[in-house]
The first five atom37 places (N, CA, C, CB, O) and aatype in JSON, in Angstrom:
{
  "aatype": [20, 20, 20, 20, 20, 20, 20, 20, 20, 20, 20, 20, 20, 20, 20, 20, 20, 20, 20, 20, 20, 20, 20, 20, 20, 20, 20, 20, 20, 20, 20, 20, 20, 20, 20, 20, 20, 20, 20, 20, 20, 20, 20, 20, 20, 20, 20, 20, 20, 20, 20, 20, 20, 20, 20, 20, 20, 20, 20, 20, 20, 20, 20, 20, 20, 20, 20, 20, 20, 20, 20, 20, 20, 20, 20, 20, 20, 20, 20, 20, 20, 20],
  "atom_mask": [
    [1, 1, 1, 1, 1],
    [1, 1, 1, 1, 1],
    [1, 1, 1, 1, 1],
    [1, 1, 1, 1, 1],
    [1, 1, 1, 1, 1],
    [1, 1, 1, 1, 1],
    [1, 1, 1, 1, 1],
    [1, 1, 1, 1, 1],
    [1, 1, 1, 1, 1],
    [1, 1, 1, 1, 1],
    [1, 1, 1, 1, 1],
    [1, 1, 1, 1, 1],
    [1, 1, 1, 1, 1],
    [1, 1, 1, 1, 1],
    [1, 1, 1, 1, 1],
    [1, 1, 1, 1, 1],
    [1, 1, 1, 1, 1],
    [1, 1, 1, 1, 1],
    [1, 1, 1, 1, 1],
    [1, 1, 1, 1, 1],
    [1, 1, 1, 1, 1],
    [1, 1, 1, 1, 1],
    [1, 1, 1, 1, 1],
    [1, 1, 1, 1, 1],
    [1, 1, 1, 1, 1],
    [1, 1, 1, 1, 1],
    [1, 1, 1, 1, 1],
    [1, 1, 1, 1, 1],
    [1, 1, 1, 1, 1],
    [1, 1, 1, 1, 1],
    [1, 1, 1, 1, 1],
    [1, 1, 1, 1, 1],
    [1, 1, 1, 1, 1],
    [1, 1, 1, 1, 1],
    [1, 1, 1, 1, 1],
    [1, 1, 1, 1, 1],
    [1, 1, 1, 1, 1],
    [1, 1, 1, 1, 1],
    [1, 1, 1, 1, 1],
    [1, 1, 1, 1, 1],
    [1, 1, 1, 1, 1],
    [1, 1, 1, 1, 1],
    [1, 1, 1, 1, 1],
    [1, 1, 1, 1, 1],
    [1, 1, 1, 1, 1],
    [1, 1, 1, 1, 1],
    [1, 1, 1, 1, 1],
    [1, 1, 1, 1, 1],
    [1, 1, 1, 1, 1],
    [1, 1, 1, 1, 1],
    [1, 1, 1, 1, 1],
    [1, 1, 1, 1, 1],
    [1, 1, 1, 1, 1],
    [1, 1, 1, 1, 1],
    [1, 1, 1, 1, 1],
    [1, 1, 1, 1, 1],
    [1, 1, 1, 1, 1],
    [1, 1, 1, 1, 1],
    [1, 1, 1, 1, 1],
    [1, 1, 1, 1, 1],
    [1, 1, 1, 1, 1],
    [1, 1, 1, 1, 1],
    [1, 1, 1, 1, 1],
    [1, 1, 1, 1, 1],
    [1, 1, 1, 1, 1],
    [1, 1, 1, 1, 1],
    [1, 1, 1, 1, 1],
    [1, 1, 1, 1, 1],
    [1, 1, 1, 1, 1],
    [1, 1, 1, 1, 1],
    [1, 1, 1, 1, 1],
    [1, 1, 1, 1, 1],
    [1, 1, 1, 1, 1],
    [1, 1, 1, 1, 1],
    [1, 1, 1, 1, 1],
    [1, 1, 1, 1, 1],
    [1, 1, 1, 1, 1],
    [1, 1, 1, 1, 1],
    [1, 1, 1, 1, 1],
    [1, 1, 1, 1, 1],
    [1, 1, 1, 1, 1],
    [1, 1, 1, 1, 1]
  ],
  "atom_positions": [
    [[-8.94, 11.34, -3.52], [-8.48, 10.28, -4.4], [-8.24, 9.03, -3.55], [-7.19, 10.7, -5.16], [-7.51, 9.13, -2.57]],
    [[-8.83, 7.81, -3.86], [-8.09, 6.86, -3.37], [-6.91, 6.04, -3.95], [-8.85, 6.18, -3.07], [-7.03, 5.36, -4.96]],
    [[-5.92, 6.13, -3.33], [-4.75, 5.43, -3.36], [-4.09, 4.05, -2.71], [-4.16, 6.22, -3.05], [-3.78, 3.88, -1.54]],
    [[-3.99, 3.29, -3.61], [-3.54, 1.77, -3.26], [-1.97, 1.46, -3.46], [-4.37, 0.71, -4.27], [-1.16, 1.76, -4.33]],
    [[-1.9, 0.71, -2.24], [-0.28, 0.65, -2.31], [-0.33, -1.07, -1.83], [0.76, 1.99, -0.98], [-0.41, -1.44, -0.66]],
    [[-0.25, -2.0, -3.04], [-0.28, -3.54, -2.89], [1.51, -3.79, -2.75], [-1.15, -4.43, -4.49], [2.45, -3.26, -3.35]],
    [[1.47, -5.07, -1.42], [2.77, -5.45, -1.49], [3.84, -5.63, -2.82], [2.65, -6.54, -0.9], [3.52, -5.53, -4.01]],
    [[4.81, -5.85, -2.43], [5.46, -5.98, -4.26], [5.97, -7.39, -4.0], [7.09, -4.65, -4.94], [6.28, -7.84, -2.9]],
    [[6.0, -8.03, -5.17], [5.93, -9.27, -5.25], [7.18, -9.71, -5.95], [4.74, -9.65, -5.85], [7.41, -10.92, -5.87]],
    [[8.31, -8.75, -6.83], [9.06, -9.18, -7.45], [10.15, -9.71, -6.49], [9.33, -8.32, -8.36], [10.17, -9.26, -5.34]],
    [[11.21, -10.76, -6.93], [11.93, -11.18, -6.38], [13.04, -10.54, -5.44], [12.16, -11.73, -7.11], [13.37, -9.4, -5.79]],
    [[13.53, -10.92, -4.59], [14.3, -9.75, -3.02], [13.78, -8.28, -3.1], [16.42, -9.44, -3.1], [14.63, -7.39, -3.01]],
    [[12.36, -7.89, -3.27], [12.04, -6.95, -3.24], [11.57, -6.52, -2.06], [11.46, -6.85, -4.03], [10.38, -6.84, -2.08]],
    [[11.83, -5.89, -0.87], [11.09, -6.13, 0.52], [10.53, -4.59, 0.97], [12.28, -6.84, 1.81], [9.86, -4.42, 1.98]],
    [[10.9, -3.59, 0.12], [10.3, -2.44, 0.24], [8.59, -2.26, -0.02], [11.07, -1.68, -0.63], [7.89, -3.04, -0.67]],
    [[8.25, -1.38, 0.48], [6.7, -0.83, 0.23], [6.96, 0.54, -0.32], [5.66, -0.71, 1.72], [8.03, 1.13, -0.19]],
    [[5.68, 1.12, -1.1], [6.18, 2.02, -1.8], [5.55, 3.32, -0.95], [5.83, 1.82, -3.37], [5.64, 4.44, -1.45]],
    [[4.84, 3.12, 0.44], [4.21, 4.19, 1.36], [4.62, 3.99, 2.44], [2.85, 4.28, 1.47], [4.48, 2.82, 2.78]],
    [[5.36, 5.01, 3.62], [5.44, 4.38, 5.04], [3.88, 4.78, 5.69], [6.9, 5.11, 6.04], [2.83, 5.24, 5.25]],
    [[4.41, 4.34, 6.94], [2.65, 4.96, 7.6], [3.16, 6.42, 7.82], [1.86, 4.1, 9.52], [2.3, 6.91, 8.55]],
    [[3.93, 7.17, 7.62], [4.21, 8.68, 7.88], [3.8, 9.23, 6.34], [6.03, 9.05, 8.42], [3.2, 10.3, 6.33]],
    [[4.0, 8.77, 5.41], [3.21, 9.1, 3.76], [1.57, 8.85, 4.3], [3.77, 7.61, 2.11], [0.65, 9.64, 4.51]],
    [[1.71, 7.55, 4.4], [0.21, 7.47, 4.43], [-0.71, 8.56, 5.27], [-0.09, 6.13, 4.98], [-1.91, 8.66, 4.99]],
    [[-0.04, 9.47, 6.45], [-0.78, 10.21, 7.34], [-0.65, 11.43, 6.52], [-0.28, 10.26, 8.86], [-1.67, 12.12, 6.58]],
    [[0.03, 11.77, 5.99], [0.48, 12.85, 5.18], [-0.63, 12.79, 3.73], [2.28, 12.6, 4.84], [-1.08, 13.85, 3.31]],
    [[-0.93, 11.67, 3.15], [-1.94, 12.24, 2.03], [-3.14, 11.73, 2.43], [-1.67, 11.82, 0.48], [-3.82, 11.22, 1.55]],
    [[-3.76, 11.75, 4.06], [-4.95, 10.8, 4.66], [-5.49, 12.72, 5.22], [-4.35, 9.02, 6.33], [-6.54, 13.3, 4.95]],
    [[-4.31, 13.23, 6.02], [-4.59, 14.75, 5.95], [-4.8, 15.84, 5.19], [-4.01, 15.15, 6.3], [-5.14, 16.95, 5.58]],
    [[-4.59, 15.49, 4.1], [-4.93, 16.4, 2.23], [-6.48, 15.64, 1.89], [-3.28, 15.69, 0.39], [-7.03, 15.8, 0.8]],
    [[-7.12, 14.78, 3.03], [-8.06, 14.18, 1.99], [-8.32, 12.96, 0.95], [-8.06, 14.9, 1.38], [-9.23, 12.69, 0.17]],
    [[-7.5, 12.55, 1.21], [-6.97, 11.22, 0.36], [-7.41, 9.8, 1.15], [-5.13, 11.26, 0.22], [-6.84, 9.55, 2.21]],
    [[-8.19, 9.09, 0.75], [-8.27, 7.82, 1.22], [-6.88, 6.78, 0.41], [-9.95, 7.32, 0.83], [-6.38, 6.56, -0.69]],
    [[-6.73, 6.39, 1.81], [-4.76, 5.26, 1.56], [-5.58, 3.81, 1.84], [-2.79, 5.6, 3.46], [-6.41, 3.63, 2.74]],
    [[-5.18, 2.94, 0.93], [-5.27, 1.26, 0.85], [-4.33, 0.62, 1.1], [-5.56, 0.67, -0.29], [-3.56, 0.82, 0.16]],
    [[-3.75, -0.21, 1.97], [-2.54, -0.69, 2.14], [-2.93, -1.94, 2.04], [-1.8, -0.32, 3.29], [-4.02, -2.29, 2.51]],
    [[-1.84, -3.05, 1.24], [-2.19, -4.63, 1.17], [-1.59, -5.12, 2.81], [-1.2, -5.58, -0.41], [-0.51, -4.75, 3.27]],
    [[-2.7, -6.15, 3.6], [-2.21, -6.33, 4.58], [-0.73, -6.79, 4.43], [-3.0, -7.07, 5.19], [-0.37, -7.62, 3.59]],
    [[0.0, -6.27, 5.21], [1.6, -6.68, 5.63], [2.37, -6.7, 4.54], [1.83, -8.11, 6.28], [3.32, -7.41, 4.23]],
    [[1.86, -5.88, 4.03], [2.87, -5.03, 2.46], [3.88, -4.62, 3.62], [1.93, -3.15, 1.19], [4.91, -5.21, 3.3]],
    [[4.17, -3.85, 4.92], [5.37, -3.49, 5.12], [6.04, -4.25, 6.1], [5.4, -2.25, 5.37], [7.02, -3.73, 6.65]],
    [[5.67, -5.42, 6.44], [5.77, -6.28, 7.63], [7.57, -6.89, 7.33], [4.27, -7.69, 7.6], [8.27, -7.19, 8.29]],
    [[8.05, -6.99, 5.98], [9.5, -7.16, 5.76], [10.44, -6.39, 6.36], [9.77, -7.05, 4.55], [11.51, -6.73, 6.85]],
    [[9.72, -4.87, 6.23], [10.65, -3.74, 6.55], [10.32, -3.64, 8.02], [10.41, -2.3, 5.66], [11.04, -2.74, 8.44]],
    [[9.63, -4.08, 8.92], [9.23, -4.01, 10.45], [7.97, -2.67, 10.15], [10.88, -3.51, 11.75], [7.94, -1.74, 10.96]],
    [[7.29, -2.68, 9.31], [6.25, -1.96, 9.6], [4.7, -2.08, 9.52], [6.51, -1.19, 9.09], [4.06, -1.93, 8.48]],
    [[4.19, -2.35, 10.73], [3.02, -3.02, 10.46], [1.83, -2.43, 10.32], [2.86, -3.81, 11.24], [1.55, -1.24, 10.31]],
    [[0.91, -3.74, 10.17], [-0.49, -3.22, 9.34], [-1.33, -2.12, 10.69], [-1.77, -5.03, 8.79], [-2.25, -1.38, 10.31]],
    [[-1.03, -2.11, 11.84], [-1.43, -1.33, 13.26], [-0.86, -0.1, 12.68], [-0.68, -1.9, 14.93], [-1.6, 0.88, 12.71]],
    [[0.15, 0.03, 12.23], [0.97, 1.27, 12.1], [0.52, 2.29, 11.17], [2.28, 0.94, 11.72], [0.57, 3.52, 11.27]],
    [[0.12, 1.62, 10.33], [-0.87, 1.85, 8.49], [-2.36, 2.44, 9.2], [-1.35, -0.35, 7.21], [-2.9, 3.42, 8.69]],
    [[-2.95, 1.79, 10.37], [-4.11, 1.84, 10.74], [-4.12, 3.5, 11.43], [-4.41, 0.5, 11.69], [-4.97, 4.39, 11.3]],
    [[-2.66, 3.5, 12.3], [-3.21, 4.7, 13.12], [-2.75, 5.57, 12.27], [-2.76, 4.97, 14.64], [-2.87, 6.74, 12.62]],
    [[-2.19, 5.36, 11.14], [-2.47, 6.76, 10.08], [-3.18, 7.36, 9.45], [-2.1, 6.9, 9.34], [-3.27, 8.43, 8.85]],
    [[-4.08, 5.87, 9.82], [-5.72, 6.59, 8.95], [-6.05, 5.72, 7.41], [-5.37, 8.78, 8.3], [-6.96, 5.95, 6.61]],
    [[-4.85, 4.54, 7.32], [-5.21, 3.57, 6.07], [-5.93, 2.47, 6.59], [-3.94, 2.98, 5.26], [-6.19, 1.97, 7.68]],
    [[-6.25, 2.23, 4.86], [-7.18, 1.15, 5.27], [-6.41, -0.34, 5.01], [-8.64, 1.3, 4.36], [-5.62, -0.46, 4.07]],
    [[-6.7, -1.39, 5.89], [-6.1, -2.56, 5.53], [-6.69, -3.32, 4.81], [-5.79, -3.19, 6.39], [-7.58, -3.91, 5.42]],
    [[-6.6, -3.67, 3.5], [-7.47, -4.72, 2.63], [-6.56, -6.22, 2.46], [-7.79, -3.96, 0.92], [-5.43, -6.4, 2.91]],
    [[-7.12, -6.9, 1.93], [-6.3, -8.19, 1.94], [-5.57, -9.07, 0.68], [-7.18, -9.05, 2.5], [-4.85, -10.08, 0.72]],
    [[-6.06, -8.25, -0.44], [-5.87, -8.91, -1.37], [-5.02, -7.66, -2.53], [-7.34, -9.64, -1.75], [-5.26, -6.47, -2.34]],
    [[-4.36, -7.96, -3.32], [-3.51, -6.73, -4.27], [-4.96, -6.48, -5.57], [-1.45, -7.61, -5.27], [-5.27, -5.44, -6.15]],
    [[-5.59, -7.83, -5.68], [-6.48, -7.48, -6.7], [-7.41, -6.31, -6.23], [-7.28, -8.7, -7.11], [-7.73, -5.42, -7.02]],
    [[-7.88, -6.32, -4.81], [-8.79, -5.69, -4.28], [-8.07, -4.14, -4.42], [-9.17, -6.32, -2.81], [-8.76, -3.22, -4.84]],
    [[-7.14, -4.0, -4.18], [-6.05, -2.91, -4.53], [-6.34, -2.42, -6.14], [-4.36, -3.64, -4.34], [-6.77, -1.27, -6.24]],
    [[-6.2, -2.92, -6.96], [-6.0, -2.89, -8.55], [-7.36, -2.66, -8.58], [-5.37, -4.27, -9.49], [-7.51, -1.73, -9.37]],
    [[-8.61, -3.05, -8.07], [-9.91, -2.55, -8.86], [-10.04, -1.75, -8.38], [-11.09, -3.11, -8.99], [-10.18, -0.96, -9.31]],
    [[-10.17, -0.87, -7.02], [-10.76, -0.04, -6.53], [-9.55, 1.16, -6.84], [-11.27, -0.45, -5.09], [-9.84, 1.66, -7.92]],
    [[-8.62, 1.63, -6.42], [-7.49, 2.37, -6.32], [-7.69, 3.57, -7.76], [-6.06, 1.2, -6.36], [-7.63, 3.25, -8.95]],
    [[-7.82, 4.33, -7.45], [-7.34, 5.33, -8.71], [-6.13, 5.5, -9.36], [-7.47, 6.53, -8.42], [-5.89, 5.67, -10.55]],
    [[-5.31, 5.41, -8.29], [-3.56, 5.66, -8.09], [-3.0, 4.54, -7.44], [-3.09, 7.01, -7.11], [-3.24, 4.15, -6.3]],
    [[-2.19, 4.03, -8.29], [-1.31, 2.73, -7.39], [0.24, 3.54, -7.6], [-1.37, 0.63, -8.36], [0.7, 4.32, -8.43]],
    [[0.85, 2.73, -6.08], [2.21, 3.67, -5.52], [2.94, 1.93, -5.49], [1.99, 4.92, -3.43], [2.31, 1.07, -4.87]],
    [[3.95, 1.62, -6.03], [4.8, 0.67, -6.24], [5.95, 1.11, -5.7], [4.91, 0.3, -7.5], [6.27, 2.29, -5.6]],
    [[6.75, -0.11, -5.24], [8.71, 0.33, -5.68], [9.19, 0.1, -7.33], [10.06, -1.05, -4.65], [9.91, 0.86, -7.97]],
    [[8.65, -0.98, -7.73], [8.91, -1.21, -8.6], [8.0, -1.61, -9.74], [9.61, -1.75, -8.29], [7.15, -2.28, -9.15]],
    [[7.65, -1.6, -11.15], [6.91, -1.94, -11.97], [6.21, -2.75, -11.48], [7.35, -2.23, -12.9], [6.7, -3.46, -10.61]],
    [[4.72, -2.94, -11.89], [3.7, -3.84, -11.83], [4.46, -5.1, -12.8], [2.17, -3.12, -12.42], [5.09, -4.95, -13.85]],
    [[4.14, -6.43, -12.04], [4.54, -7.6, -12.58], [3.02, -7.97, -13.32], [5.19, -8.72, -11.37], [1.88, -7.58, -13.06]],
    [[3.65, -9.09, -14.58], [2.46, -8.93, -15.57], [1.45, -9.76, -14.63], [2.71, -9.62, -17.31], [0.31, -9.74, -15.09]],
    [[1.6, -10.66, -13.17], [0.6, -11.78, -12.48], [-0.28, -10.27, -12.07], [1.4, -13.12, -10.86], [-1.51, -10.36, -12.17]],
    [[0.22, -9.11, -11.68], [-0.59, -8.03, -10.9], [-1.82, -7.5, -12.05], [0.57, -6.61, -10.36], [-2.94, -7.27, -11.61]],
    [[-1.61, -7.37, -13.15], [-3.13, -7.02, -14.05], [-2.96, -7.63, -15.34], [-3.52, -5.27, -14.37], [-3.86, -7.55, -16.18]]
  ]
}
């Protein structure tokens, strides 16, 4: 399955909804992981970190929303996200 996890955009929201220790964890079941670049860069976790887990770095949340089977949020999709 591929799974997309786009930064969150709602207001003082600074969480991501995957660390890179999730992401290695469903990259080893088989799972291709999408991470929006520096979706975790608030929380000190960076897009290098996402990489050596085996995700992929894309750049955009739309690019996230078309391709993704499964999107992983903290919080509800805002209506600007689809």
């Amino acid at each position: 399955m591929l799974i997309g996890v786009p930064k969150e955009i709602k207001n003082h929201e600074y969480r991501i909804g995957l660390t890179p220790a999730g992401a290695r964890e469903l990259v080893s079941h088989g799972h291709r992981v999408m991470i929006q670049r520096d979706g975790g860069k608030a929380i000190g976790l960076t897009n290098e970190m996402y990489q050596k887990a085996g995700a992929e770095i894309v750049d955009t949340a739309e690019d996230i929303f078309r391709r993704a089977e499964m999107i992983i949020k903290v919080k509800e999709p805002q209506p600007v996200e689809y």
